[in-house]
N, C-alpha and C positions, 0 to 999 in steps of 0.2 A: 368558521373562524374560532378561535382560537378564548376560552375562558379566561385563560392567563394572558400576562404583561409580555407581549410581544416584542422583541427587540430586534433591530439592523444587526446583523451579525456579518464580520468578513471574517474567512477560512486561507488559511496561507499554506500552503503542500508543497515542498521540494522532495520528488522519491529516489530511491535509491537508482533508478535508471537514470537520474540527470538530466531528465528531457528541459528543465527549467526550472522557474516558476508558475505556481497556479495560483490563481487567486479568485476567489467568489463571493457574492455575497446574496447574505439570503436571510427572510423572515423567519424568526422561528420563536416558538416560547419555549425550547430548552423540553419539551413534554413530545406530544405526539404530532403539535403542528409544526411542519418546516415549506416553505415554500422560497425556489431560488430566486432570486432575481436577477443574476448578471454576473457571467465568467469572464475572464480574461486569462492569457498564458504568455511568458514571454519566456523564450527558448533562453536557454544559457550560450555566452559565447564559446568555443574553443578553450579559450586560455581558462577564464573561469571553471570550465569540465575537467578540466586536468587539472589546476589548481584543488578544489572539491575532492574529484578522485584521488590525489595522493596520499589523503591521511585518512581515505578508507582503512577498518582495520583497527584505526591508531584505538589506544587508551586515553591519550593527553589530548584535553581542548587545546588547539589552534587560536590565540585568540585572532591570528592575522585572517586568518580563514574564517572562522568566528563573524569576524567585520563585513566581510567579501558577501559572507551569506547574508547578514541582515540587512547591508546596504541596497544587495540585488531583489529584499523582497520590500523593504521601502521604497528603493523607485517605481517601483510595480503599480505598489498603490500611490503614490504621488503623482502618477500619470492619469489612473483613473480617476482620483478628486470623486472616490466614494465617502460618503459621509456614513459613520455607523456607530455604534455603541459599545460594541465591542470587538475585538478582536482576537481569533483565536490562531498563533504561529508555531507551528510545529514544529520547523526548526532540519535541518538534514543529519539525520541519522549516520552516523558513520562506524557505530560500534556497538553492537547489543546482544552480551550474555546475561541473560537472566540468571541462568541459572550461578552464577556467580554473582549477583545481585547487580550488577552493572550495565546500563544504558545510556548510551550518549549522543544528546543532540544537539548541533551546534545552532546558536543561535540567540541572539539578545535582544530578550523581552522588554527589560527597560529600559534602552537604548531607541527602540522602534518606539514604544509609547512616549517616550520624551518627541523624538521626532515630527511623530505623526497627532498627538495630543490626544491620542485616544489610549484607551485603556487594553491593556493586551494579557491575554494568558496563554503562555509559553508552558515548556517542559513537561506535559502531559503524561509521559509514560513511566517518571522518576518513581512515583508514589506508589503505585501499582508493582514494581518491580522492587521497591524496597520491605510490601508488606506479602512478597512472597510469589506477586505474579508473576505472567508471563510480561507485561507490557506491551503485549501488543497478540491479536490485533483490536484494535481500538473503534471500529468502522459499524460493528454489528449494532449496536442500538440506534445510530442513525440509520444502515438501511434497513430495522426495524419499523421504525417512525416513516418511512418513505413506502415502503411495504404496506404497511397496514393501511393507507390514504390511496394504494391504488389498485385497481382490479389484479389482482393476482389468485391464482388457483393452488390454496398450501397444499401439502410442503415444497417449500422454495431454493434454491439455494441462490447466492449474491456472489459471484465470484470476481473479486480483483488478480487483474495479472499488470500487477507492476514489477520492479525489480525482483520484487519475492511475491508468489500466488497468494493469495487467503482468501479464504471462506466463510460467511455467514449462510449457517443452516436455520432454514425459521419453520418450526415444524407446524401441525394441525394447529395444534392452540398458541396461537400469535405469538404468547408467552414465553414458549421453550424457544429458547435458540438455541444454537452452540457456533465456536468460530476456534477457526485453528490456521495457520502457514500450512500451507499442503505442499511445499516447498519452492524450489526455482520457479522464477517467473520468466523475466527478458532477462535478468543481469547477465544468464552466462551464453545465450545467445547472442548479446551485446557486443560480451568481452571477446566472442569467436571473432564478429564479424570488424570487430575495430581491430584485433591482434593480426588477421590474415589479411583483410582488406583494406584496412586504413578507413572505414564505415563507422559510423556512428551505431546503425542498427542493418537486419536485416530488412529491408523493405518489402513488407508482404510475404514474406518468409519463402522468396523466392528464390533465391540457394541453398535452402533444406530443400524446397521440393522439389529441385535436380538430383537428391543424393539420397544414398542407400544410408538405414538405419544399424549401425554395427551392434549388433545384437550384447555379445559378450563384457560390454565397456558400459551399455545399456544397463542389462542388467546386473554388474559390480556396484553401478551408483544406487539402483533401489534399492540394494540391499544395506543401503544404509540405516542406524540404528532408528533414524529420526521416523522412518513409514511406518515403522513397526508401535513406536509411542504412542500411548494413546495420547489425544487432545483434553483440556486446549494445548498447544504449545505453539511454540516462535521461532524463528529463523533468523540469523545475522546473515548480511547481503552474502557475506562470502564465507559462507559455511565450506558452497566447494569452490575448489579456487579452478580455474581456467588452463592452469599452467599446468595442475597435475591430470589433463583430461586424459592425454595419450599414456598414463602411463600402466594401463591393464594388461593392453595386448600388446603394443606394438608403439616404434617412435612418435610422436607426435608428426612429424615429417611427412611420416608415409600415408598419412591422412590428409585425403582431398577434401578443400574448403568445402563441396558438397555433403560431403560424410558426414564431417562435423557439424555441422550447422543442421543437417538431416537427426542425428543422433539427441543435439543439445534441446531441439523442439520435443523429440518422442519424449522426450527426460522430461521435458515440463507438462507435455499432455498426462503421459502414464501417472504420476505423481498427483496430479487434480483426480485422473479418474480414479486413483488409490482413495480418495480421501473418502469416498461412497460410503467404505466400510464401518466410519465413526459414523454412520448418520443413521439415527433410528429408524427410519422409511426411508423410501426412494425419493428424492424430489422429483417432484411433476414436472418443474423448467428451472431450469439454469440461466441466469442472466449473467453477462458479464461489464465489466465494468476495468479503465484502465488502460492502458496503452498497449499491450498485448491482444484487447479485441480487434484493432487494426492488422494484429496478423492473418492475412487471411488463407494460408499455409496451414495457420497453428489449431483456428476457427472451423476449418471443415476437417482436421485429425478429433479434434473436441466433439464435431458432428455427428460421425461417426457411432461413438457410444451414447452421445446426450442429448434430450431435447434442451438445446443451447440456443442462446441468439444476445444480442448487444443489450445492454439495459436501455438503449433507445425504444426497444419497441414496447417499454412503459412511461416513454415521452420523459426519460430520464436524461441527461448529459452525462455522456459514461464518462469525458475528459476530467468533469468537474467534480464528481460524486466524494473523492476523498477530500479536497480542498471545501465542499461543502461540508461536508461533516467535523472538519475544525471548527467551523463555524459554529455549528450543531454546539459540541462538546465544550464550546467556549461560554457560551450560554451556561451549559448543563455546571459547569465549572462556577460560575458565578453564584447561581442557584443552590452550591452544595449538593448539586443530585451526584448519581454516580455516573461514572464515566463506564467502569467496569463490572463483568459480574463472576460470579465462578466458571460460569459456565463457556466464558469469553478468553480471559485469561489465566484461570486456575486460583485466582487470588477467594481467600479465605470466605469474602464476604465481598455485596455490594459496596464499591469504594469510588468517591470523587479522587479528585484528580487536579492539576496544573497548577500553576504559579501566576498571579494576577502581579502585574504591573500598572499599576495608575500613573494616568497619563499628566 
């Protein structure tokens, strides 16, 4: 247990694939001890995923949208009647260039802590991207602190595939990390499978694995500027857009949903196994974590070159691990520790983070 003042902490995660919301809540003192206690998820309806999606993109907060999202992550928790200390709400991302200093995520902090009479910190990634960072990704010092409390063999790597992939690399000495977007996650296997099939997602990635990878479209997209940068760096959900997949070789048309969907997975595998090359060793295992580990299409392409497998088989919750780590980082926010480091998001120096709302 833990030396320090231990607090109930809830974590709130809406990702750029929409699948919902997440919500967790877990012990931790903000240092090296976190221990979860209890997930919940509650999908998003239709009209709200398209409502959300439309102002992907946008520059200007929505405050109608704004509303939509805080309302849908305070019913969340008003269902579950968790009692806790703090709250950390992240808020949905719909627009993030750093390198133009701007991130944006919708969502109201003091709106939810009035409601819920608990104290919330929001806006997490502003500060960070204002004193130079990347803003994200934001994930590696928790699964730091979850890392070092469980049997693992360094060096590690922590991989998310959410709407965008990222990586925490945790080398020999605990100490070094590094984390970077290693780019596409689901979003544009998503956007295939909802534009030809009217689908939400691929299920199991079982129309990529009817289809031929088109080499030539394949590789146009890696040869994007961003593989070649070194890290840390970050990704907006739609760096590539969907609409311009077809247009290297050949119409869009003349590609069979198989193709595409075959294609948009190799784009996301290739792109993790690119990322090796920033990493000072080999890691030993790859964990992953995220809604992309349920692809199991995309899980045995990843197989292939890595010893991979789910962060379950560290008796971790791979649904819950981002939504807990707000939690983490809401703590770490309260305590003044830092949220980020150079080494995470490029920012100058060790730097806290969020915006506390009292409840």
């Amino acid at each position: 247990m833990s030396t320090h003042k231990v607090y109930r902490a809830i974590g709130l995660m809406s990702g750029t694939s929409l699948d919902g919301v997440d919500a967790a809540l877990i012990e931790t003192d903000g240092y090296s001890f976190a221990r979860p206690v209890a997930f919940v998820t509650k999908p998003y309806d239709q009209a709200q995923r398209e409502a959300i999606r439309s102002v992907f993109g946008s520059r200007e907060r929505s405050a109608e949208i704004e509303a939509l999202v805080t309302q849908a992550h305070i019913d969340v928790l008003q269902e579950t009647g968790w009692e806790a200390d703090i709250i950390g709400f992240h808020g949905q991302t719909i627009f993030h260039a750093p390198e133009e200093g701007v991130t944006i995520q919708l969502g109201d902090g003091a709106a939810m802590a009035a409601a819920l009479g608990i104290p919330v910190v929001s806006d997490f990634r502003a500060a960070d991207v204002a004193a130079g960072g990347q803003g994200a990704p934001l994930a590696p010092l928790y699964h730091q602190a979850r890392v070092m409390s469980s049997d693992v063999n360094l060096p590690c790597a922590i991989l998310n595939i959410g709407g965008v992939g990222n990586v925490t690399y945790i080398g020999d000495a605990a100490d070094h990390i590094l984390a970077f977007d290693t780019g596409p996650g689901n979003a544009l296997m998503d956007d295939w499978a909802q534009q030809r099939l009217g689908l939400d997602f691929d299920e199991g990635g079982a129309l990529a694995a009817r289809g031929i990878v088109i080499e030539d479209m394949l590789s146009e997209w890696l040869g994007h500027d961003y593989f070649a940068a070194e890290p840390p760096k970050s990704l907006d959900r739609n760096e590539w857009d969907i609409a311009d997949f077809g247009h290297i070789a050949q119409d869009m048309s003349t590609i069979s949903d198989e193709d595409g969907a075959a294609t948009l997975l190799e784009f996301t595998a290739r792109s993790i196994l690119e990322s090796r090359r920033f990493m000072e060793e080999v890691p030993r295992s790859w964990y992953v974590c995220g809604g992309g580990r349920h692809n199991t299409a995309l899980m045995m392409r990843l197989k292939r070159d890595l010893n991979i497998e789910p962060v379950e088989a560290l008796a971790w919750n791979g649904d819950a691990t981002e939504a807990e780590c707000f939690a983490y980082l809401a703590v770490r926010s309260l305590l003044g520790l830092p949220l980020s480091l150079p080494s995470t998001t490029g920012v100058e120096g060790p730097l806290t983070g969020g915006v506390l709302s009292k409840a």
